[in-house]
C-alpha positions as CSV (number, residue, x, y, z in Angstrom):
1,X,53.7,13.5,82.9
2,X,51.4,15.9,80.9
3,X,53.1,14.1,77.5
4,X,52.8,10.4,78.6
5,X,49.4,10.9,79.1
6,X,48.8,12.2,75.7
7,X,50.9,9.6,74.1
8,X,48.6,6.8,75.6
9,X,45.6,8.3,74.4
10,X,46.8,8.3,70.6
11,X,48.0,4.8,71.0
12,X,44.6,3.8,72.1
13,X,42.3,5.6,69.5
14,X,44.7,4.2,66.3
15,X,44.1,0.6,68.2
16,X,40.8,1.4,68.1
17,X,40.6,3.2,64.6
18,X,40.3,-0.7,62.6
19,X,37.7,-2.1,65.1
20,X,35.6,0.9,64.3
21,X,36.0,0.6,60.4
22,X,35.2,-3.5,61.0
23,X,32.1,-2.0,62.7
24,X,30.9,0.1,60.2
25,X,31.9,-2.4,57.2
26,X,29.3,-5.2,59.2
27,X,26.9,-2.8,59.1
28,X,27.0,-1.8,55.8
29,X,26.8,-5.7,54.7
30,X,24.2,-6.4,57.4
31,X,22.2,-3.2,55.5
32,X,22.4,-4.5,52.0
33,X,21.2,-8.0,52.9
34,X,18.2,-6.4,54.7
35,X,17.5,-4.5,51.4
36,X,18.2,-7.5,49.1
37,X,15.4,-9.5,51.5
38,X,12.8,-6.7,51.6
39,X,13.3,-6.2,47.6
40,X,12.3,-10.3,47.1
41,X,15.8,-10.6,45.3
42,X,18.2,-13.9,46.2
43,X,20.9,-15.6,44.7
44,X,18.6,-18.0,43.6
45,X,17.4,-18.3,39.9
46,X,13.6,-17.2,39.0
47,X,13.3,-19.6,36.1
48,X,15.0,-23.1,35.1
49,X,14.5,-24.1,32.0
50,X,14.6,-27.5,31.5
51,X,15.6,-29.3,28.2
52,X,16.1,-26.3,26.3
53,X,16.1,-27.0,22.3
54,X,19.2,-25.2,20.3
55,X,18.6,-24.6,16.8
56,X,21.8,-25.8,16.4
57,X,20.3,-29.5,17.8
58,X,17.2,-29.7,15.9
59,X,16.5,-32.9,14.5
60,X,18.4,-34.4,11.8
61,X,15.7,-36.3,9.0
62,X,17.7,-39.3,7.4
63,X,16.1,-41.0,4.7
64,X,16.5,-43.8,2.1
65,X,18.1,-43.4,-1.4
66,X,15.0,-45.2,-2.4
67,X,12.6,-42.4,-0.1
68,X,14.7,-39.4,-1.6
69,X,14.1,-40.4,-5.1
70,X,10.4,-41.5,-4.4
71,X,10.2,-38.0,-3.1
72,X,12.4,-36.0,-5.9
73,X,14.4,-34.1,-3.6
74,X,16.3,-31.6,-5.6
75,X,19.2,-29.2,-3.8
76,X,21.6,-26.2,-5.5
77,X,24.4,-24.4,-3.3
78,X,22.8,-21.4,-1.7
79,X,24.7,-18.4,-3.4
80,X,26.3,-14.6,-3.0
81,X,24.6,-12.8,-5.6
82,X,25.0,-9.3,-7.1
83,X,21.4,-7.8,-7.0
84,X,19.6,-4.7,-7.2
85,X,19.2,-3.8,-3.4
86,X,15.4,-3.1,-2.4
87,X,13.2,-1.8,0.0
88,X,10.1,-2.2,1.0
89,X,7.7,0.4,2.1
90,X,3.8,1.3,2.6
91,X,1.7,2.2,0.1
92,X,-1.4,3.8,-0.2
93,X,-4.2,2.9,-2.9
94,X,-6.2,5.9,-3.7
95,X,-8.4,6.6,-7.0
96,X,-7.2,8.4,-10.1
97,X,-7.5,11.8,-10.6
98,X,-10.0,12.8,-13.3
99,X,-11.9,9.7,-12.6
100,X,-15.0,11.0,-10.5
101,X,-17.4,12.5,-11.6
102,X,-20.8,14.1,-9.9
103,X,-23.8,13.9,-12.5
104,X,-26.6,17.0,-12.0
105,X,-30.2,17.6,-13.0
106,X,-30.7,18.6,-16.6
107,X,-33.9,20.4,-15.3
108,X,-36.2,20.5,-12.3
109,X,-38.8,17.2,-12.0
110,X,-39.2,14.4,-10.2
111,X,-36.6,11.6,-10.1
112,X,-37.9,7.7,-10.9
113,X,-35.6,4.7,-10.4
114,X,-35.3,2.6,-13.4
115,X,-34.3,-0.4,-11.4
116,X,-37.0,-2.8,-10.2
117,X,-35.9,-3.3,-7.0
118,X,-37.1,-0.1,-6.7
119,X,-33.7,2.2,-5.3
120,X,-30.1,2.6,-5.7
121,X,-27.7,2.7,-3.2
122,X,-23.9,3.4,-2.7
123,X,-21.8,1.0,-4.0
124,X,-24.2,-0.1,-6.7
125,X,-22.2,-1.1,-10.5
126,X,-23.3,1.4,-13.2
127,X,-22.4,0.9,-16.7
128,X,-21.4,4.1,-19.2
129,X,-24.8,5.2,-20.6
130,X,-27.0,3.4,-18.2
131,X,-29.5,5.2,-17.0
132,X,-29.9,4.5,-13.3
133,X,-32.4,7.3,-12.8
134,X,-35.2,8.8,-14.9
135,X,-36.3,12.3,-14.5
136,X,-39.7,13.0,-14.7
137,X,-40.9,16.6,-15.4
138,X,-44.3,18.7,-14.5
139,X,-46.7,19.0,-16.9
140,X,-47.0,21.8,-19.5
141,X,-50.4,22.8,-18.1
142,X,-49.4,22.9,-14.3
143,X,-46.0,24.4,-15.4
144,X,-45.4,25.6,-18.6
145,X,-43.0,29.1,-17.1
146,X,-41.4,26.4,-15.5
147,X,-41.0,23.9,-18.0
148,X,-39.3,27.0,-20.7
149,X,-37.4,28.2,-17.6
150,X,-35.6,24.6,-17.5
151,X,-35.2,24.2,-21.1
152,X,-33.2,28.0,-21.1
153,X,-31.4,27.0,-18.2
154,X,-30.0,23.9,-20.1
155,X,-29.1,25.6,-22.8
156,X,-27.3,28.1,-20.9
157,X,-26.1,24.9,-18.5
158,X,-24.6,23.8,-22.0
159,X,-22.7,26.7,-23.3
160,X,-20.6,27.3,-20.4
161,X,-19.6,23.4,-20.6
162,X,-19.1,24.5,-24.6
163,X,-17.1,27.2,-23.4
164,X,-15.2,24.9,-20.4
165,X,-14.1,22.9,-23.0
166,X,-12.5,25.0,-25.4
167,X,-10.7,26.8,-22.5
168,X,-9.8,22.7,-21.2
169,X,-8.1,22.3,-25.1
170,X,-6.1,25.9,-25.1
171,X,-5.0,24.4,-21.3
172,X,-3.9,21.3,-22.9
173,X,-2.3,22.8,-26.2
174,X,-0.4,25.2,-24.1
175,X,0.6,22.2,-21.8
176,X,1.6,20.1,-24.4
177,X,4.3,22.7,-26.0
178,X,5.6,23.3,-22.5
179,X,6.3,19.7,-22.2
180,X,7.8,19.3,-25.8
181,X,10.4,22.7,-24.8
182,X,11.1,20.9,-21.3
183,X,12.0,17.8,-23.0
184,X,13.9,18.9,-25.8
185,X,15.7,20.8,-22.7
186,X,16.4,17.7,-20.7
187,X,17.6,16.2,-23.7
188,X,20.0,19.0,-24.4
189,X,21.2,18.8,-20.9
190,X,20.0,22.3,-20.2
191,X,16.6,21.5,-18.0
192,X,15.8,19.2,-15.3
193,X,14.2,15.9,-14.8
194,X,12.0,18.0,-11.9
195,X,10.7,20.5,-14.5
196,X,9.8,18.0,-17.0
197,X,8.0,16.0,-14.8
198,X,6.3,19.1,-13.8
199,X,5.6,19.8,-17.4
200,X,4.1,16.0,-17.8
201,X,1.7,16.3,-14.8
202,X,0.3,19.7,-16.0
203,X,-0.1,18.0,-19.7
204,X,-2.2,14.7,-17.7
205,X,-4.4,17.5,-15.7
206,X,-5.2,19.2,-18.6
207,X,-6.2,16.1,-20.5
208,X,-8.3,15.1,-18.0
209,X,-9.8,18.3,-17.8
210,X,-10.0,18.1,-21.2
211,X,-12.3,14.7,-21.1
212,X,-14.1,15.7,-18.1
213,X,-15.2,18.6,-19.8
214,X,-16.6,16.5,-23.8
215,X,-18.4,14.1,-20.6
216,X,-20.0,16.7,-19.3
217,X,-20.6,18.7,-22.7
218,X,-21.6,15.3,-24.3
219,X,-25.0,14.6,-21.1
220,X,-26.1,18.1,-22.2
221,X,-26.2,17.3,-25.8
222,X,-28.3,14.1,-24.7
223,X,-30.6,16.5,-22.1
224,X,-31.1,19.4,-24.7
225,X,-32.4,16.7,-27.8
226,X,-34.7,14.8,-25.1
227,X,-35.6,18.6,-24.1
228,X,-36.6,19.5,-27.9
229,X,-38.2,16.6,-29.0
230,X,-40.4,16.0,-26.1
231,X,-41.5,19.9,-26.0
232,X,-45.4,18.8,-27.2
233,X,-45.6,15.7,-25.0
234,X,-48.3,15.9,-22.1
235,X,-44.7,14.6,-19.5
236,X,-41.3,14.8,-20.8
237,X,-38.9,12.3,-18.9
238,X,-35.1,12.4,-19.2
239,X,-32.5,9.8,-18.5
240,X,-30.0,10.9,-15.8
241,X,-27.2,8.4,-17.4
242,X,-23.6,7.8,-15.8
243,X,-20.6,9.0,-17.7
244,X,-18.7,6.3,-17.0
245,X,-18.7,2.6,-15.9
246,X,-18.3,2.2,-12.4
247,X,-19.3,2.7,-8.8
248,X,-21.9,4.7,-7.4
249,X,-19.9,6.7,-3.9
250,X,-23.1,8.9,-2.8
251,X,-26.0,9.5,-3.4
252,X,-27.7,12.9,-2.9
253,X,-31.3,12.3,-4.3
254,X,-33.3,9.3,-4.3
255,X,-36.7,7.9,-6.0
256,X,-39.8,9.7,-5.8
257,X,-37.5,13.1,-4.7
258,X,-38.4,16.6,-6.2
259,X,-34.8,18.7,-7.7
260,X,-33.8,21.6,-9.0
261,X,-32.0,22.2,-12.3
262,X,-28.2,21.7,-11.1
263,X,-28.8,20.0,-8.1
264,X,-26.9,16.6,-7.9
265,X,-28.2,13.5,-8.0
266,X,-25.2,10.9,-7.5
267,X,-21.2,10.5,-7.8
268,X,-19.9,7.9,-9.3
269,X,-16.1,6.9,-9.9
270,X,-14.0,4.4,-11.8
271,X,-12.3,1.6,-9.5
272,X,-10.6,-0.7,-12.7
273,X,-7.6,1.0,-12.3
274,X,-6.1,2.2,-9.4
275,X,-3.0,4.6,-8.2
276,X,-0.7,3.5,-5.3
277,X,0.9,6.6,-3.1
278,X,4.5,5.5,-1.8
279,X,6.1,7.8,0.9
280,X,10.3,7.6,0.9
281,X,12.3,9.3,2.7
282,X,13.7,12.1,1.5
283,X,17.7,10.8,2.0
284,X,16.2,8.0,-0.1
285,X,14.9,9.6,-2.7
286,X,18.0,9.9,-5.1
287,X,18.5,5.9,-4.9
288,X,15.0,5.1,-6.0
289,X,14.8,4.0,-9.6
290,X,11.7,5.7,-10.0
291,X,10.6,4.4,-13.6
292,X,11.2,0.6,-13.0
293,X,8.3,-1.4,-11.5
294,X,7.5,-2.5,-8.4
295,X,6.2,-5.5,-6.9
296,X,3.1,-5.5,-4.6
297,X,1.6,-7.5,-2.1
298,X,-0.9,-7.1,0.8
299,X,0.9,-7.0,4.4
300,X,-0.5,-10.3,5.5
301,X,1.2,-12.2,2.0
302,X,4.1,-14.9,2.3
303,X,3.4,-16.5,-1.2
304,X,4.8,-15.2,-4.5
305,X,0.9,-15.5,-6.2
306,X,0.2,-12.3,-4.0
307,X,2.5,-10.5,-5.8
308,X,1.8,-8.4,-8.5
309,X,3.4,-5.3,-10.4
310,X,2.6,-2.1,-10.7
311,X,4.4,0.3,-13.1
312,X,5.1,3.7,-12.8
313,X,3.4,7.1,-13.2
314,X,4.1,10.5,-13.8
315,X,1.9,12.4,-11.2
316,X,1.9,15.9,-9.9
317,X,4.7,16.2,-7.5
318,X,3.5,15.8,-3.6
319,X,5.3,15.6,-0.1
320,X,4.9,15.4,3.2
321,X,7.1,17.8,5.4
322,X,6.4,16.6,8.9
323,X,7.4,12.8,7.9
324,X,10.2,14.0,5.3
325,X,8.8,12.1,2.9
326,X,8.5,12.5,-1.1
327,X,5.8,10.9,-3.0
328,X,6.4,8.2,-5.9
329,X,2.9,7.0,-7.6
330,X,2.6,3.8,-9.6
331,X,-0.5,2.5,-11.7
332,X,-2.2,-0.7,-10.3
333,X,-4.9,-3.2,-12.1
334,X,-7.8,-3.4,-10.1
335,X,-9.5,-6.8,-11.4
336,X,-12.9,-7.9,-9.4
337,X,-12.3,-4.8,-7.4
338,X,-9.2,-6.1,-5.5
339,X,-7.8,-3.2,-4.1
340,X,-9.9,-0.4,-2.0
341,X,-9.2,3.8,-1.8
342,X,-6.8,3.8,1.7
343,X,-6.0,0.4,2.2
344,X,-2.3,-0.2,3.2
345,X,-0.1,-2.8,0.8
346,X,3.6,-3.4,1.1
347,X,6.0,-2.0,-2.2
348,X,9.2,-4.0,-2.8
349,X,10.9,-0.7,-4.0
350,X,14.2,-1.2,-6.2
351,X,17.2,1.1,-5.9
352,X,19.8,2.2,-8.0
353,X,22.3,0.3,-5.9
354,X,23.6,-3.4,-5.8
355,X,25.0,-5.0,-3.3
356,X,25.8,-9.0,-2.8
357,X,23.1,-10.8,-1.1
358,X,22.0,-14.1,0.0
359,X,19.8,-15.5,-2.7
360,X,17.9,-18.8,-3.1
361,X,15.0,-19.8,-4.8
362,X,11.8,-19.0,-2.5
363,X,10.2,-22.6,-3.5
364,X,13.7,-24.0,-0.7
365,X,11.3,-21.3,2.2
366,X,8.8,-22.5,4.1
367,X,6.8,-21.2,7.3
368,X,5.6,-22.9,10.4
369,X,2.3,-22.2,12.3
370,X,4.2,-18.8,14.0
371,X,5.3,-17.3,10.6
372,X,9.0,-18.1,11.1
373,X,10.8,-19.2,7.8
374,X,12.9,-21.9,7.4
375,X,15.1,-23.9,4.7
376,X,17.0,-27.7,4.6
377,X,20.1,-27.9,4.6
378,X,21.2,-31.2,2.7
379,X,23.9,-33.1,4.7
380,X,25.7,-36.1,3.1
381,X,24.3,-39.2,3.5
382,X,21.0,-38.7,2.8
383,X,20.5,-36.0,5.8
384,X,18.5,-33.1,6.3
385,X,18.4,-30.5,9.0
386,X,15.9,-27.6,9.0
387,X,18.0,-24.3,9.7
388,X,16.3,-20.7,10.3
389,X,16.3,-18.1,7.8
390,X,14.9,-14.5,7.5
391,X,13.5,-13.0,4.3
392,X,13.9,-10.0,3.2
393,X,11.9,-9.8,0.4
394,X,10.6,-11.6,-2.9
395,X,11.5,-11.4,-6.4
396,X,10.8,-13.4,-9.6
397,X,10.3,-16.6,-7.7
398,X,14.0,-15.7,-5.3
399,X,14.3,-15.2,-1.8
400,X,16.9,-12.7,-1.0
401,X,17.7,-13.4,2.5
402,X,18.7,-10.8,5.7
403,X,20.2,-14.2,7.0
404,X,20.9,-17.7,6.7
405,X,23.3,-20.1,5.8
406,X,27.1,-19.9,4.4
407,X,27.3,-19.6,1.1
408,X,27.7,-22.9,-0.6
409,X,25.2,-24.7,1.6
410,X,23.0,-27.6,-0.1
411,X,19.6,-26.2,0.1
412,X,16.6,-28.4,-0.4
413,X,14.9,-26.7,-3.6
414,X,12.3,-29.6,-4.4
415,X,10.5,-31.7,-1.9
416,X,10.4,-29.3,0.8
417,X,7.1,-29.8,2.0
418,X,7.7,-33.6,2.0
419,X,10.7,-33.5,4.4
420,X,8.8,-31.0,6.6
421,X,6.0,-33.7,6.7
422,X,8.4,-36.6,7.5
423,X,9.6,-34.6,10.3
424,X,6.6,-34.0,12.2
425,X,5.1,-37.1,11.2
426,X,2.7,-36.6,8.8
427,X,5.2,-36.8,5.3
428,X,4.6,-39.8,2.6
């Protein structure tokens, strides 16, 4: 009896075993709805978007024979070219070493503008032995200890720049036969590029120390002759001159100021020509071709006139270990005073590498209102269809593209501008 009882109680619980899994599978759906609800997500669709445009389905511009030859439209197959690959990457302008230069008092006076608007300020033009300042000493009877206490202190001002200099030419004699043995080495396949390069910027340095120094040596000549001849005048006045053309940075003294022999008076430095800094990575370093040029062009260009070249330099060697970069410098024309110490310009940088690229001539480009670039495509029949391209850079009037087209595409070279009127309405 015991055993029949417990045989009717399994029986019941495995009948009841599915109903209970039913019951907890309802729930777990009833759950999940609830959640889906509460979270403000439904099987429904956010957005519709109606009449979408594909690229693929842009509009097709058919013109007469008659319109295409009124409008000279020219087309070549867009081509698979072997290139130099390049890259581009920031650069930095920043001025020349050895072209700054901080002019001091000869003696101790009184400085006078020579300017008639009365002052100078930073950023003013100065020209090579143009006196933008006049110095105006204290008179023999007020301050004659003075006056022989200046004219010693030139003279002693002027045989330490003697002595600079001589020590400036031993620096460059000795860094010019260290650059002849690391060449001859380099030739002989027994030095390194590195070392020689080394050897060249020591060589620069110490030719710019070199001309820094006859500059300075060649004001105190000026000071000490304007010293000696004007020894029985009543006043003596000297002309603080600039050493070189170009701009005023700071100014430390102004009109109407009393200084001391060897104070400074203003700093001026030469913008004509500048240096641009380019960081690449250090992986990259080894594909550079460091002595061909580069091209140039501000980071807001998307014509070819922007560009311009800038060819390389041998500089003292410079790195930056937290980016992993190393430095490559390159000499840049500054006409009308382009270019400005810090700002940011983009380097088309070539490698050593080629690869095959998409190339086509970059008069085939043009941009609409967002910056996106574009070519035609010239169907038979007297068709064009605007198709979407991306650039990856510029050179010598080509477009070498990241992507576009299949090679062996008609692209529109001439008349580009015309069909891009005609399609919006406002062409010939």
């Amino acid at each position: 009896m015991i055993d029949l009882v417990r045989i009717s109680a399994q029986r019941s619980q495995e009948r009841l075993r599915p109903l209970r899994w039913c019951s907890s599978l309802r729930v777990l759906v009833v759950a999940a709805a609830t959640s889906l609800a509460v979270s403000g997500y439904s099987s429904d669709p956010s957005a519709v978007v109606d009449n979408a445009v594909n690229e693929r389905d842009l509009a097709i511009v058919t013109l007469t024979a008659d319109a295409e030859l009124r409008l000279g439209i020219e087309s070549v197959a867009l081509e698979r070219r072997n290139i130099g690959r390049a890259q581009t990457r920031p650069g930095f302008v920043m001025l020349r070493p050895g072209h700054r230069f901080t002019v001091y008092a000869p003696a101790s006076g009184v400085l006078a503008t020579t300017l008639s608007d009365g002052g100078i300020a930073a950023g003013a033009i100065v020209r090579k032995d143009t006196p933008p300042y006049r110095l105006v000493r204290l008179e023999p009877e007020r301050d004659t200890l003075g006056k022989d206490r200046d004219r010693i202190g030139l003279q002693q001002d002027r045989m330490r720049s003697k002595q600079d200099l001589a020590v400036a030419e031993i620096r460059l004699a000795n860094a010019k036969l260290a650059l002849a043995r690391t060449e001859r080495l380099l030739m002989d396949s027994a030095g390194s590029k590195r070392a020689a390069d080394e050897a060249f910027a020591e060589a620069a340095q110490a030719q710019v120390a070199v001309d820094s120094a006859k500059a300075q040596l060649n004001a105190y000549d000026t000071y000490c002759l304007q010293a000696d001849s004007s020894g029985a005048d009543a006043s003596s006045v000297v002309d603080i001159v600039s050493p070189i053309d170009g701009v005023i940075e700071t100014i430390y003294a102004v009109s109407g100021q009393a200084v001391a022999a060897g104070s400074p008076i203003f700093e001026v430095a030469n913008y004509d020509v500048m240096w641009l800094k380019v960081p690449i990575y250090v992986g990259d370093a080894d594909r550079v071709d460091g002595d061909a040029p580069v091209d140039v062009q501000s980071i807001h260009a998307h014509s070819t006139s922007d560009v311009v070249s800038a060819k390389p330099v041998r500089a003292p060697p410079s790195a930056d270990p937290v980016a992993a970069t190393v430095d490559y410098h390159y000499e840049l024309r500054n006409e009308n005073g382009r270019y400005r110490p810090g700002e940011r310009l983009n380097v088309i940088v070539p490698m050593r590498t080629q690869a095959p690229r998409l190339v086509v001539s970059y008069s085939a480009v043009i941009y609409d209102i967002h910056g996106g670039a574009w070519i035609y495509e010239h169907l038979p029949l007297h068709k064009f269809i605007r198709r979407r391209v991306e650039v990856d850079y510029v050179a010598d009037d080509t477009a070498v593209l990241r992507r576009g087209p299949v090679p062996g595409t008609r692209i529109v070279t001439v008349g580009v501008a015309e069909l891009f009127g005609t399609e919006f309405g406002v062409g010939k």
